[in-house]
PDB file with SEQRES, HELIX, SHEET and CRYST1 records, atoms N, CA, C and O in Angstrom:
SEQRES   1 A   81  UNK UNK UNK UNK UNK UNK UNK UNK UNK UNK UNK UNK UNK          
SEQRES   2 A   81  UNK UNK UNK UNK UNK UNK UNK UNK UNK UNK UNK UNK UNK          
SEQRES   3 A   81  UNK UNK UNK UNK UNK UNK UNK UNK UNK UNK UNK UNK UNK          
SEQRES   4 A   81  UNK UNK UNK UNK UNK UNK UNK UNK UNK UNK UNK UNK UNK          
SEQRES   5 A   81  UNK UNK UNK UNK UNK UNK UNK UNK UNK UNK UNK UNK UNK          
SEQRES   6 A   81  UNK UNK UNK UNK UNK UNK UNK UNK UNK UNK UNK UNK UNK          
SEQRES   7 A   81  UNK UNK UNK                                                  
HELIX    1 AA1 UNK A    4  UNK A   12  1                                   9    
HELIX    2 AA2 UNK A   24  UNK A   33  1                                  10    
CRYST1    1.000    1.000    1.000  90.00  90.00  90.00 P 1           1          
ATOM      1  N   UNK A   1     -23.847 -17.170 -17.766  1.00  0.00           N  
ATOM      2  CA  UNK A   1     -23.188 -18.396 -18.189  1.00  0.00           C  
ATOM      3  C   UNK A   1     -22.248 -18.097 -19.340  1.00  0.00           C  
ATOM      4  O   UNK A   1     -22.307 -17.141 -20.112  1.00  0.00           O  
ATOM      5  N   UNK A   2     -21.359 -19.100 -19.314  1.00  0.00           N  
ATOM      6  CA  UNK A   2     -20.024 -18.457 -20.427  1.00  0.00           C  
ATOM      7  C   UNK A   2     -21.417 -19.232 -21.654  1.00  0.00           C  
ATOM      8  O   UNK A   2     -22.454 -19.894 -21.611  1.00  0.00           O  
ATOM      9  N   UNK A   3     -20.523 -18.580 -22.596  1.00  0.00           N  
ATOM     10  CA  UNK A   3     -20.637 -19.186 -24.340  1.00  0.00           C  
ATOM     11  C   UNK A   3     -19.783 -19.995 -25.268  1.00  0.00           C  
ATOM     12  O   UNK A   3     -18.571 -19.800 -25.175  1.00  0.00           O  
ATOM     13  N   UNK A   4     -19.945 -20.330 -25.605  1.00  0.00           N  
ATOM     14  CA  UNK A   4     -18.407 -21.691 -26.939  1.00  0.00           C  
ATOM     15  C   UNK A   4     -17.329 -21.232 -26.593  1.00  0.00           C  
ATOM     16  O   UNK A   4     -16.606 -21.794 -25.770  1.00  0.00           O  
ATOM     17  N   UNK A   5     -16.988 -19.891 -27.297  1.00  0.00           N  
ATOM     18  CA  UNK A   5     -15.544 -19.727 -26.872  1.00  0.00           C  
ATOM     19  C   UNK A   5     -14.745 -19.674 -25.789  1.00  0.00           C  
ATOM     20  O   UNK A   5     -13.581 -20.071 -25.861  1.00  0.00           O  
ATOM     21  N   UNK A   6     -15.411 -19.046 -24.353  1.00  0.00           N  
ATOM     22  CA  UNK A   6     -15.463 -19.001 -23.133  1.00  0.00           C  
ATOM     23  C   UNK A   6     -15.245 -20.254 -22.458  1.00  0.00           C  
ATOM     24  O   UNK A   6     -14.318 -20.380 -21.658  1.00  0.00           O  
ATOM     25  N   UNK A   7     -16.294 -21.484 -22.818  1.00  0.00           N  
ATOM     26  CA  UNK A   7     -15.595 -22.635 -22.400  1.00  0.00           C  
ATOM     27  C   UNK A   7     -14.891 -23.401 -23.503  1.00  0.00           C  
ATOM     28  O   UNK A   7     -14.494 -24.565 -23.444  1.00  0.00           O  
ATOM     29  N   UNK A   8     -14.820 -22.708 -24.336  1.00  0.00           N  
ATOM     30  CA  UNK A   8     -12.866 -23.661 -25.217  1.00  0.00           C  
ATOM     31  C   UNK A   8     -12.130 -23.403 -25.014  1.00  0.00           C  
ATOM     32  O   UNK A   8     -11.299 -24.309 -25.074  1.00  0.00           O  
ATOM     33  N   UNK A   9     -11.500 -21.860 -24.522  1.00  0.00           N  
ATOM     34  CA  UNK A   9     -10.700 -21.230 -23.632  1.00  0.00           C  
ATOM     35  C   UNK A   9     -10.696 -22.147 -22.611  1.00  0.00           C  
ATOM     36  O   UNK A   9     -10.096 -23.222 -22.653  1.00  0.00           O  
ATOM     37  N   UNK A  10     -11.531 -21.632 -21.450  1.00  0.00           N  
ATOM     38  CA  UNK A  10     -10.987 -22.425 -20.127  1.00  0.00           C  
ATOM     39  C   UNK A  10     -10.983 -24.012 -20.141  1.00  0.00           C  
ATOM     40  O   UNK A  10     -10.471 -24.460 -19.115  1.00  0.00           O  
ATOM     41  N   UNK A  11     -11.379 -24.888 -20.951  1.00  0.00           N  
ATOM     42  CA  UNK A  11     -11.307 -26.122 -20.937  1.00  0.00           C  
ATOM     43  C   UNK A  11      -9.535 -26.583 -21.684  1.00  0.00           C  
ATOM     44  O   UNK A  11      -8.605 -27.282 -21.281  1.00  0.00           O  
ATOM     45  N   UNK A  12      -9.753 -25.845 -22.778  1.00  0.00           N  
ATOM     46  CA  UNK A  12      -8.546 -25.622 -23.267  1.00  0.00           C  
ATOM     47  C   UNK A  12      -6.856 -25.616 -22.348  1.00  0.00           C  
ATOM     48  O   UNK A  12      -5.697 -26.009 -22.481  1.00  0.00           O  
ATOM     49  N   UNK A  13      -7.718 -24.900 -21.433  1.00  0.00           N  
ATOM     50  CA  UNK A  13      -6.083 -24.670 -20.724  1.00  0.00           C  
ATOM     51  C   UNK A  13      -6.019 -25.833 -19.593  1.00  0.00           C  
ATOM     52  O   UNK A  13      -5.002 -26.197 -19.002  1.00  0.00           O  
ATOM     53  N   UNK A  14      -7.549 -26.413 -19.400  1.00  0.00           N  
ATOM     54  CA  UNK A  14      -7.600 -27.354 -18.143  1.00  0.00           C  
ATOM     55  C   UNK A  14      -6.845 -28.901 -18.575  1.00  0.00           C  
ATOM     56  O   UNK A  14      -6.257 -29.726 -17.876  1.00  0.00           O  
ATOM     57  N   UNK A  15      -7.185 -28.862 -20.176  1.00  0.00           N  
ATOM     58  CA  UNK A  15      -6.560 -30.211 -20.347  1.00  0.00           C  
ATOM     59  C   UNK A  15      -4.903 -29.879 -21.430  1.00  0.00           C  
ATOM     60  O   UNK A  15      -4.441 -30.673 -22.248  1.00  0.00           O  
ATOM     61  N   UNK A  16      -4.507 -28.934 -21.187  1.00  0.00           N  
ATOM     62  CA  UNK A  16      -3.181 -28.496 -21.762  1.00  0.00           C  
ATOM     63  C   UNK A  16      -2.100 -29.635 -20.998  1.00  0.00           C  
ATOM     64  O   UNK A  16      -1.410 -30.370 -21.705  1.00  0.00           O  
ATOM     65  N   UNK A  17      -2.039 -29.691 -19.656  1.00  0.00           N  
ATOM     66  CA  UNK A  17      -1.071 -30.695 -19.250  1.00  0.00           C  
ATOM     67  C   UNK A  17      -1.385 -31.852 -19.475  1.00  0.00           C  
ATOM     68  O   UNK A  17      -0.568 -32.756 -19.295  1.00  0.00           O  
ATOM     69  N   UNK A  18      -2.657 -32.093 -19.926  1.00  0.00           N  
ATOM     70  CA  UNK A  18      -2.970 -33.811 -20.185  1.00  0.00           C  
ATOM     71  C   UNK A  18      -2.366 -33.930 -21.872  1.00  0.00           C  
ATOM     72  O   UNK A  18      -2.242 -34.960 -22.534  1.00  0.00           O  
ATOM     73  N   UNK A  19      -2.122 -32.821 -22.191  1.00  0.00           N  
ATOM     74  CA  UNK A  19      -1.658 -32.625 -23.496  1.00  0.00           C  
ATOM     75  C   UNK A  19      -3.197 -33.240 -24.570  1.00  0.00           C  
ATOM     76  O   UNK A  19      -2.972 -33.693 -25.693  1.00  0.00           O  
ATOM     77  N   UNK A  20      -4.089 -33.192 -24.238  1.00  0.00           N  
ATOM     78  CA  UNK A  20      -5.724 -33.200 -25.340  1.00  0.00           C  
ATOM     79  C   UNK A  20      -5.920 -32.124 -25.600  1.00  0.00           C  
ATOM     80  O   UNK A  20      -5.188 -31.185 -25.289  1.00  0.00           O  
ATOM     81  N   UNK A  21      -7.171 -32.043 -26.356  1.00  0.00           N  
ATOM     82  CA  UNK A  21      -8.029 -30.642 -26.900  1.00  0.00           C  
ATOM     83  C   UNK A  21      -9.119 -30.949 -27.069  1.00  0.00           C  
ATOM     84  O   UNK A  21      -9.412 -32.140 -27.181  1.00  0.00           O  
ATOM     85  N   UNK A  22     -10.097 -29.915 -27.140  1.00  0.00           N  
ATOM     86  CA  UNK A  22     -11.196 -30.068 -27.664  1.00  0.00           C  
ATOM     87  C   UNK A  22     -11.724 -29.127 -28.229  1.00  0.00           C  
ATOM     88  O   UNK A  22     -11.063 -28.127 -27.947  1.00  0.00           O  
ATOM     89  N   UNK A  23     -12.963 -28.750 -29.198  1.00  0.00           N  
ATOM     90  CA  UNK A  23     -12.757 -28.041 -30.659  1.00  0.00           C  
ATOM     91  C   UNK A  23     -14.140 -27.404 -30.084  1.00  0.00           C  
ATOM     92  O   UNK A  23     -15.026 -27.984 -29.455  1.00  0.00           O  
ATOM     93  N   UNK A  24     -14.052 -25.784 -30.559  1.00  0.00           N  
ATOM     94  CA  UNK A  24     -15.892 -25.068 -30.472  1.00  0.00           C  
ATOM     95  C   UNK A  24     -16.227 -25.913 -30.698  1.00  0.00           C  
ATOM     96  O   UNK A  24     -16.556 -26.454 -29.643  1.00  0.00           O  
ATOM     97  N   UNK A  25     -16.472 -26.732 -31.760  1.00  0.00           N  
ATOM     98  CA  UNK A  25     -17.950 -27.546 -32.541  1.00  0.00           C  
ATOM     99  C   UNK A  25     -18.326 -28.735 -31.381  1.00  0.00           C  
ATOM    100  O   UNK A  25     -19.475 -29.138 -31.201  1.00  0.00           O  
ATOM    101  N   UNK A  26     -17.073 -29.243 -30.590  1.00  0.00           N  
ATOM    102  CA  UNK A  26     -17.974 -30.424 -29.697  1.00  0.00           C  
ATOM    103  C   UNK A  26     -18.811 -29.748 -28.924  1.00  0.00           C  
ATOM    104  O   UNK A  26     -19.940 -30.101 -28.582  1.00  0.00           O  
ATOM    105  N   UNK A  27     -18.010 -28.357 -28.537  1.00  0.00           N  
ATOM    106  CA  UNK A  27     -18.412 -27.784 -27.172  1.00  0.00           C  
ATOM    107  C   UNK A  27     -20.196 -27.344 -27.451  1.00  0.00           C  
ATOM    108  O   UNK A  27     -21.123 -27.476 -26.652  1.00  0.00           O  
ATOM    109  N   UNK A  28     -20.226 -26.887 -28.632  1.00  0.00           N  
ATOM    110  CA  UNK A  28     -21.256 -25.938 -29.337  1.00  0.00           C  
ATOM    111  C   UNK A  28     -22.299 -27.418 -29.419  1.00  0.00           C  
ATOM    112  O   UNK A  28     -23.498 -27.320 -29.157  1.00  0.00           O  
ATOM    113  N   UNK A  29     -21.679 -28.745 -29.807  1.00  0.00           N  
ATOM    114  CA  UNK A  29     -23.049 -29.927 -29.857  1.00  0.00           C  
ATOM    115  C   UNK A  29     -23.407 -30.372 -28.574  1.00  0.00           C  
ATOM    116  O   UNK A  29     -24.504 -30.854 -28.290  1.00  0.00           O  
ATOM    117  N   UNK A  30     -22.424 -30.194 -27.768  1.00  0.00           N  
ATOM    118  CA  UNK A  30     -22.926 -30.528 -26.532  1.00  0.00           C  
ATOM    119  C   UNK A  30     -23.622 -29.451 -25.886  1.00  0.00           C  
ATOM    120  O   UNK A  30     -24.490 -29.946 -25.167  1.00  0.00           O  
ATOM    121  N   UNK A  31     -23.626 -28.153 -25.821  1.00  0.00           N  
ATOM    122  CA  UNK A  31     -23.992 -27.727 -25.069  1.00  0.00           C  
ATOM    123  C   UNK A  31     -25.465 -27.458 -25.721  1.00  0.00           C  
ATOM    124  O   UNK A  31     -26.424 -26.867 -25.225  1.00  0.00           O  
ATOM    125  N   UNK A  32     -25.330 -28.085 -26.997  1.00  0.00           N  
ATOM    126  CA  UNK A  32     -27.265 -27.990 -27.631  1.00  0.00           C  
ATOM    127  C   UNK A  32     -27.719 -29.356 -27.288  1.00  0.00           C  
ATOM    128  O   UNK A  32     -28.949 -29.407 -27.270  1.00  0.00           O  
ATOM    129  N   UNK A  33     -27.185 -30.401 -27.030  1.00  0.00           N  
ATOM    130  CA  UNK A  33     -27.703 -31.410 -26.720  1.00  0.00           C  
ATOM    131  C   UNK A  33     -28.294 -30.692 -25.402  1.00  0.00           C  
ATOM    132  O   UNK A  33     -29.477 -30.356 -25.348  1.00  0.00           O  
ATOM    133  N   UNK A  34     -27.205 -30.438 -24.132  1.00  0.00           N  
ATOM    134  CA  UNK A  34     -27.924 -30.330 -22.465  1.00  0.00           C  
ATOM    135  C   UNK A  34     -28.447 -29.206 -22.623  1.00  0.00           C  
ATOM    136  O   UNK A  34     -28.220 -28.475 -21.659  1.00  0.00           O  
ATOM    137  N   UNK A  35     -29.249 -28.586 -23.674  1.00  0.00           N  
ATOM    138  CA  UNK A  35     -29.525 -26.878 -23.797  1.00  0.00           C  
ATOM    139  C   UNK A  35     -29.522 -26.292 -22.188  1.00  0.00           C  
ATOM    140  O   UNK A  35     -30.137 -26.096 -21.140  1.00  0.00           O  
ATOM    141  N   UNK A  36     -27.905 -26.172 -23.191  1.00  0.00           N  
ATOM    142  CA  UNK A  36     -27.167 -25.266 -21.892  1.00  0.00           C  
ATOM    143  C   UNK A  36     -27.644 -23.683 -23.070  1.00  0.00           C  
ATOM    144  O   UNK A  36     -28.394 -23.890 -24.024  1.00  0.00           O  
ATOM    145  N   UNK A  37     -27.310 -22.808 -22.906  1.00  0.00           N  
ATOM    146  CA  UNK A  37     -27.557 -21.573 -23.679  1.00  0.00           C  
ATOM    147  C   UNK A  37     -26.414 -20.563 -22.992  1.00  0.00           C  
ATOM    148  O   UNK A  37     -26.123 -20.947 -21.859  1.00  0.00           O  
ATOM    149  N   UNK A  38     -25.669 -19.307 -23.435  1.00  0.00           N  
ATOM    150  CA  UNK A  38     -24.830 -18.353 -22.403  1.00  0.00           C  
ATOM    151  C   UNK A  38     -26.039 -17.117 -22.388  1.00  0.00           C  
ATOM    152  O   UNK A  38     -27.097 -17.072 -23.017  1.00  0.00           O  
ATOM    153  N   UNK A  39     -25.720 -16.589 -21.862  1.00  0.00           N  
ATOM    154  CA  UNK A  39     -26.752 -15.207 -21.248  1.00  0.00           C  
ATOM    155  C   UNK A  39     -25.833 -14.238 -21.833  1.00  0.00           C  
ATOM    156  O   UNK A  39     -24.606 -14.165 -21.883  1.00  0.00           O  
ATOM    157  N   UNK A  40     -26.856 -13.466 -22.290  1.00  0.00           N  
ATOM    158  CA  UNK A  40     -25.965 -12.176 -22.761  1.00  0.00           C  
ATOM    159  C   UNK A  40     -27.408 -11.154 -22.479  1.00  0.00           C  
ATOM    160  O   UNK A  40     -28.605 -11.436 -22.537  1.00  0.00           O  
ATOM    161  N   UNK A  41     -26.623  -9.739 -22.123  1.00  0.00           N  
ATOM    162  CA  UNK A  41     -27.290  -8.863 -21.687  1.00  0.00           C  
ATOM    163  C   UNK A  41     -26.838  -7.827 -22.742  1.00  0.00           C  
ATOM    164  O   UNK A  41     -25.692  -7.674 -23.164  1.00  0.00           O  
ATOM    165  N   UNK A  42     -28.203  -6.991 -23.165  1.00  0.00           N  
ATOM    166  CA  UNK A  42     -28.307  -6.424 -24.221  1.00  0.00           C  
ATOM    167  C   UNK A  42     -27.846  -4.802 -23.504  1.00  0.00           C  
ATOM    168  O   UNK A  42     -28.250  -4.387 -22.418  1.00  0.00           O  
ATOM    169  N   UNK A  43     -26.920  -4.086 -24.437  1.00  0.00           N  
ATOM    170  CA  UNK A  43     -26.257  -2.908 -23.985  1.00  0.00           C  
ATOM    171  C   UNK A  43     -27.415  -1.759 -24.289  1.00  0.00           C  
ATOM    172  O   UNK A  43     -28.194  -1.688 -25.240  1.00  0.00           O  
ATOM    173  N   UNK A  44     -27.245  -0.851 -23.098  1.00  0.00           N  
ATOM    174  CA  UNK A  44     -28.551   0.436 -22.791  1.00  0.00           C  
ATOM    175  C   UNK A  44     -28.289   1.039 -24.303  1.00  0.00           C  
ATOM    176  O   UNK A  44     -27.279   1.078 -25.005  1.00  0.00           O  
ATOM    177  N   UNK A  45     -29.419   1.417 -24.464  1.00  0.00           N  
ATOM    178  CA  UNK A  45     -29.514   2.106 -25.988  1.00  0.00           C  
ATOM    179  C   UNK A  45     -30.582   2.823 -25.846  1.00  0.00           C  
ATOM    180  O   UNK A  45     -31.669   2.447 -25.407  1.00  0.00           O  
ATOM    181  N   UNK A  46     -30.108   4.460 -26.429  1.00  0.00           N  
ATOM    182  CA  UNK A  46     -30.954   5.698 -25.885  1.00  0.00           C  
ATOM    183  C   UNK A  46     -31.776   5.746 -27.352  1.00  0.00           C  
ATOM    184  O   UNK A  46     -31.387   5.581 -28.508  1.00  0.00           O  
ATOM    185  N   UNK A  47     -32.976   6.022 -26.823  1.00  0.00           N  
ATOM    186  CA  UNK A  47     -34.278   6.065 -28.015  1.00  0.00           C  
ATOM    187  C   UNK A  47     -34.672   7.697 -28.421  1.00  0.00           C  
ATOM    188  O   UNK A  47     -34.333   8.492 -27.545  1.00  0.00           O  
ATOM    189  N   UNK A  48     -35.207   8.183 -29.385  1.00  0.00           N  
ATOM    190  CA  UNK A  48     -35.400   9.494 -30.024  1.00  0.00           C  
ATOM    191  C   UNK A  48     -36.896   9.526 -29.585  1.00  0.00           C  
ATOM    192  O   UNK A  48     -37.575  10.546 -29.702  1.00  0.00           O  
ATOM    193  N   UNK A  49     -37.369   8.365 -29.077  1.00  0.00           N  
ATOM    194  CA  UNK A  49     -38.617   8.573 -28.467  1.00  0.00           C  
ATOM    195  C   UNK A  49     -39.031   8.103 -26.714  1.00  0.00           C  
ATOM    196  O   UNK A  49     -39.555   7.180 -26.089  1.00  0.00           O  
ATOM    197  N   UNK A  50     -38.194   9.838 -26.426  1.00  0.00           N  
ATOM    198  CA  UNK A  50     -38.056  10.019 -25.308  1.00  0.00           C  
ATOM    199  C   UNK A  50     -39.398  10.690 -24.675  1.00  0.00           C  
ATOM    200  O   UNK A  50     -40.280  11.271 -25.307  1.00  0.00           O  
ATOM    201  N   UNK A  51     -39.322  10.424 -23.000  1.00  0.00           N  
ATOM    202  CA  UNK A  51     -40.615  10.802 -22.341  1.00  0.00           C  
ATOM    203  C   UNK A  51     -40.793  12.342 -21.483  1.00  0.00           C  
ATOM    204  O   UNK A  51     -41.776  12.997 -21.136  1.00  0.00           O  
ATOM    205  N   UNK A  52     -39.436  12.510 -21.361  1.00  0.00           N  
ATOM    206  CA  UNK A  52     -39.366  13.703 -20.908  1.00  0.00           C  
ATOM    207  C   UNK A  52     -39.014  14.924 -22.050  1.00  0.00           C  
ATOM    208  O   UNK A  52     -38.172  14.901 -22.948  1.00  0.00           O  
ATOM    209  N   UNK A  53     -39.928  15.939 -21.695  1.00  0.00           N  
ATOM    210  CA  UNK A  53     -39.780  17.057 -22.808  1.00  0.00           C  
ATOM    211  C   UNK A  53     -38.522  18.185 -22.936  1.00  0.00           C  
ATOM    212  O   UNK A  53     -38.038  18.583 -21.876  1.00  0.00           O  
ATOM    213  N   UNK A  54     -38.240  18.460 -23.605  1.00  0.00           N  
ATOM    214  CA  UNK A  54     -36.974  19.395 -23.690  1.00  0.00           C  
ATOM    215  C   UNK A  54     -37.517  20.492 -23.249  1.00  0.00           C  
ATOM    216  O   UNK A  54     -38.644  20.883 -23.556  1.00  0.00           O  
ATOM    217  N   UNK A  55     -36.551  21.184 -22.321  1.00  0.00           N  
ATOM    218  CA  UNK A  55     -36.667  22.080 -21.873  1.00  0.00           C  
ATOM    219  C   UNK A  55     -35.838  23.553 -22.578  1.00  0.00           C  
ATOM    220  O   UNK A  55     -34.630  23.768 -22.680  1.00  0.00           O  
ATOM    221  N   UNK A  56     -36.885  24.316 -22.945  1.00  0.00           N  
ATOM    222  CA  UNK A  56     -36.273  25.532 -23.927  1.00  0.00           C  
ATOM    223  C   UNK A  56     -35.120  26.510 -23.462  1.00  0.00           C  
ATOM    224  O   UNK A  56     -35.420  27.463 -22.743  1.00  0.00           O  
ATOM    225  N   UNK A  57     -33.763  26.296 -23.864  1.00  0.00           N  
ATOM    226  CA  UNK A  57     -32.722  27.597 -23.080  1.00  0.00           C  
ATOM    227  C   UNK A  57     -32.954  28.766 -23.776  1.00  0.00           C  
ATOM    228  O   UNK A  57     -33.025  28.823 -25.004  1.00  0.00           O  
ATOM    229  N   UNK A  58     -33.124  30.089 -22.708  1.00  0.00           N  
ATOM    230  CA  UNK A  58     -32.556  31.718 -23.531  1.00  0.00           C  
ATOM    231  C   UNK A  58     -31.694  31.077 -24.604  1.00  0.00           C  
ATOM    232  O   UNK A  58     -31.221  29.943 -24.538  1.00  0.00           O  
ATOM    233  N   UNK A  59     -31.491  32.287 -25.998  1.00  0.00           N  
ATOM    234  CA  UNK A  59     -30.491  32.198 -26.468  1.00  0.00           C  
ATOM    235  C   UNK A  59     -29.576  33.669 -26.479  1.00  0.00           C  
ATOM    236  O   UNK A  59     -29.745  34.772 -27.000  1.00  0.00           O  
ATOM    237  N   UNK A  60     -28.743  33.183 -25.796  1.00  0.00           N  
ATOM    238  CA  UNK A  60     -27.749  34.308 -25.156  1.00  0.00           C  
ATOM    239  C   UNK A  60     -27.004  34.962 -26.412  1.00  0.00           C  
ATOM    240  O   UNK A  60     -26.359  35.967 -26.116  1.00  0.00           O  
ATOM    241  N   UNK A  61     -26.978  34.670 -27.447  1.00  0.00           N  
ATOM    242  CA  UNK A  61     -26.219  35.132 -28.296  1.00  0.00           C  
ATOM    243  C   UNK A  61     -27.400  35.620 -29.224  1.00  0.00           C  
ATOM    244  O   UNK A  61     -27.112  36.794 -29.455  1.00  0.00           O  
ATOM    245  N   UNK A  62     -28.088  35.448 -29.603  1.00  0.00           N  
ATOM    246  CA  UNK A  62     -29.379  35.733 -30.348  1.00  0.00           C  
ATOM    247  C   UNK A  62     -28.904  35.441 -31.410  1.00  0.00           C  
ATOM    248  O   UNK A  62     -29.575  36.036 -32.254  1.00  0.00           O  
ATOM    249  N   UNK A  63     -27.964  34.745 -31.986  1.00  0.00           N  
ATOM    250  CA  UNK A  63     -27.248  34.312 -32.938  1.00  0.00           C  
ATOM    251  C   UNK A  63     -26.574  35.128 -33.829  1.00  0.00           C  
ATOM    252  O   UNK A  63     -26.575  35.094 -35.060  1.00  0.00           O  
ATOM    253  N   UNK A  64     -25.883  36.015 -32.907  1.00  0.00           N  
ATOM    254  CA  UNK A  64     -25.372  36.936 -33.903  1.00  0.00           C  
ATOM    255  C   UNK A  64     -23.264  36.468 -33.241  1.00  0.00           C  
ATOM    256  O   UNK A  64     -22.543  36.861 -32.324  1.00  0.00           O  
ATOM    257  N   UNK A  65     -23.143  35.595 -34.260  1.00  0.00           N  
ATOM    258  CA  UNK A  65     -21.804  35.499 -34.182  1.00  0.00           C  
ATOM    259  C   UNK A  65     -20.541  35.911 -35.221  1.00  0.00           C  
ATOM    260  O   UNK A  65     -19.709  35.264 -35.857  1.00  0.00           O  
ATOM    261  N   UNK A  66     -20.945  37.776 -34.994  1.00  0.00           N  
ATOM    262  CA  UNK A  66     -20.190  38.322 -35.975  1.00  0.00           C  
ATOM    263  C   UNK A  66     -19.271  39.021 -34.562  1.00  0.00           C  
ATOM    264  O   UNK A  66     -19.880  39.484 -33.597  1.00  0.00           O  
ATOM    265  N   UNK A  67     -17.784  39.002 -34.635  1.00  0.00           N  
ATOM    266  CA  UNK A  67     -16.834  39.468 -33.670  1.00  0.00           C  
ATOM    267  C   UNK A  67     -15.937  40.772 -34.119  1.00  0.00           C  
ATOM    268  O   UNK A  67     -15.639  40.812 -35.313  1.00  0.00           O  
ATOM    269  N   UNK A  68     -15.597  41.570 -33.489  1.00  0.00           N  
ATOM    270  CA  UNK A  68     -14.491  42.418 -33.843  1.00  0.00           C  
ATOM    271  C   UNK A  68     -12.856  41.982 -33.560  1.00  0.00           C  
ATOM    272  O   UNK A  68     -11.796  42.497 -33.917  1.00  0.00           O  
ATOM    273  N   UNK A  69     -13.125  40.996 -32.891  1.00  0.00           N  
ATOM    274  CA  UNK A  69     -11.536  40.352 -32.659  1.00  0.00           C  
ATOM    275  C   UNK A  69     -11.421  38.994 -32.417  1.00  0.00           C  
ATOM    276  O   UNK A  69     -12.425  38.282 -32.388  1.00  0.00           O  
ATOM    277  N   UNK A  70     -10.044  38.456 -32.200  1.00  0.00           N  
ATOM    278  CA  UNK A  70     -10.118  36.968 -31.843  1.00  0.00           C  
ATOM    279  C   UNK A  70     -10.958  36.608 -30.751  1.00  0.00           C  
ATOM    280  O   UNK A  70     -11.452  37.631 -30.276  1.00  0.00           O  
ATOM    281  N   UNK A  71     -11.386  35.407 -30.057  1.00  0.00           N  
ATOM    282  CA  UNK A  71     -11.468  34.397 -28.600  1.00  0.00           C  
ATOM    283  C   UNK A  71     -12.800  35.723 -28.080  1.00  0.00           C  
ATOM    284  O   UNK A  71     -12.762  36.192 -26.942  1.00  0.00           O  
ATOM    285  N   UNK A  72     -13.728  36.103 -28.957  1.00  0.00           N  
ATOM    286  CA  UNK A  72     -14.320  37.018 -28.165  1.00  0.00           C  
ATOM    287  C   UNK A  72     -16.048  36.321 -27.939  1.00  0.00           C  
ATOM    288  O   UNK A  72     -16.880  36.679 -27.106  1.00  0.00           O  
ATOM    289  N   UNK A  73     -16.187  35.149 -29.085  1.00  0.00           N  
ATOM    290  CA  UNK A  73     -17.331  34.320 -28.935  1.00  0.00           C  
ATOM    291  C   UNK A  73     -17.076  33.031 -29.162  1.00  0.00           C  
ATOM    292  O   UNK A  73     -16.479  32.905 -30.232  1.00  0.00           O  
ATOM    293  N   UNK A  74     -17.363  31.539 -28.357  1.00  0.00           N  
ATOM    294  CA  UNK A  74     -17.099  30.517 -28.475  1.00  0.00           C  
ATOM    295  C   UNK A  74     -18.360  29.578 -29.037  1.00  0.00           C  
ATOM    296  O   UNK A  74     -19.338  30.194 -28.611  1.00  0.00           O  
ATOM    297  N   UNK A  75     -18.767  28.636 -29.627  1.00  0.00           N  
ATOM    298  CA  UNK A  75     -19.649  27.935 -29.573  1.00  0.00           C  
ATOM    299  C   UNK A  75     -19.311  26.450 -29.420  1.00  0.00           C  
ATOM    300  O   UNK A  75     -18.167  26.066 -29.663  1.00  0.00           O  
ATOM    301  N   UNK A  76     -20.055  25.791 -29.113  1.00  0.00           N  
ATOM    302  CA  UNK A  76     -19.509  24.333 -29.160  1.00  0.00           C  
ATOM    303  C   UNK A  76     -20.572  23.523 -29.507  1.00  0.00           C  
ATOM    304  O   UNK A  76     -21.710  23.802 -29.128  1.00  0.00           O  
ATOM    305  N   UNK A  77     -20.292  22.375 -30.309  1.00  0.00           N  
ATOM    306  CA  UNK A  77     -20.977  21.119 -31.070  1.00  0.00           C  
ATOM    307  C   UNK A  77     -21.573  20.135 -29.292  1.00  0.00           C  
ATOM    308  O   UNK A  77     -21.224  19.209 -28.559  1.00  0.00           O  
ATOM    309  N   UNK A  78     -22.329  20.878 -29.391  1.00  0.00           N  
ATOM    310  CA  UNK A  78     -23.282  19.446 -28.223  1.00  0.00           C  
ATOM    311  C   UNK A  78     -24.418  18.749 -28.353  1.00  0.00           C  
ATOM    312  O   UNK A  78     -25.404  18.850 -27.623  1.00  0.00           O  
ATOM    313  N   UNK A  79     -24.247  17.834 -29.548  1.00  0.00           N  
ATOM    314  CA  UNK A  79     -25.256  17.402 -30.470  1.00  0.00           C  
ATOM    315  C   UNK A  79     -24.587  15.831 -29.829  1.00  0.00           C  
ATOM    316  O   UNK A  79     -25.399  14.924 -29.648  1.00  0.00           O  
ATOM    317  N   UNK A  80     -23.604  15.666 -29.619  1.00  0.00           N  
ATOM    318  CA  UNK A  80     -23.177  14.157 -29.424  1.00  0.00           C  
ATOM    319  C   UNK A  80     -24.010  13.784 -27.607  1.00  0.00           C  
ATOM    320  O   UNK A  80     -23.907  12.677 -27.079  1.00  0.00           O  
ATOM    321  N   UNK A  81     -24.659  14.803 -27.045  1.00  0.00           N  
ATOM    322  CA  UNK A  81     -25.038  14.518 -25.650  1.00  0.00           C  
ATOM    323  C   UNK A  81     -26.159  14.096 -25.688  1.00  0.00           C  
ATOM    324  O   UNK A  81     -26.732  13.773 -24.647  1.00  0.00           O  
TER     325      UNK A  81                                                      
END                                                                             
């Protein structure tokens, strides 16, 4: 279901040729009078208390990232995954 602004918008434009208006606040008392309510769905959000266990990788470099020349070892930040 829309929410206040959603129907002041579309009501808004329905009575534009009648040349009226009508304001959030009626929309917002009326729709608590007919408790109308809008639905909103809460966005996926990843938890640190996860169920599956991490699985351990080799470490291929054994952490030795000392080089004799340029582009010869890469690492990359994959902490944002």
């Amino acid at each position: 279901r829309y929410g206040v602004m959603k129907i002041h918008h579309e009501l808004n434009l329905e009575l534009q040729p009648l040349q009226r208006r009508c304001s959030p606040r009626r929309i917002s008392r009326l729709m608590k009078e007919l408790d109308i309510h809008s639905v909103t769905v809460n966005k996926w959000k990843a938890t640190s208390a996860s169920k599956t266990k991490v699985e351990q990788r080799p470490n291929l470099l054994k952490q030795d990232f000392s080089t004799t020349g340029l582009n010869q070892k890469w690492t990359a930040d994959m902490t944002y995954i």
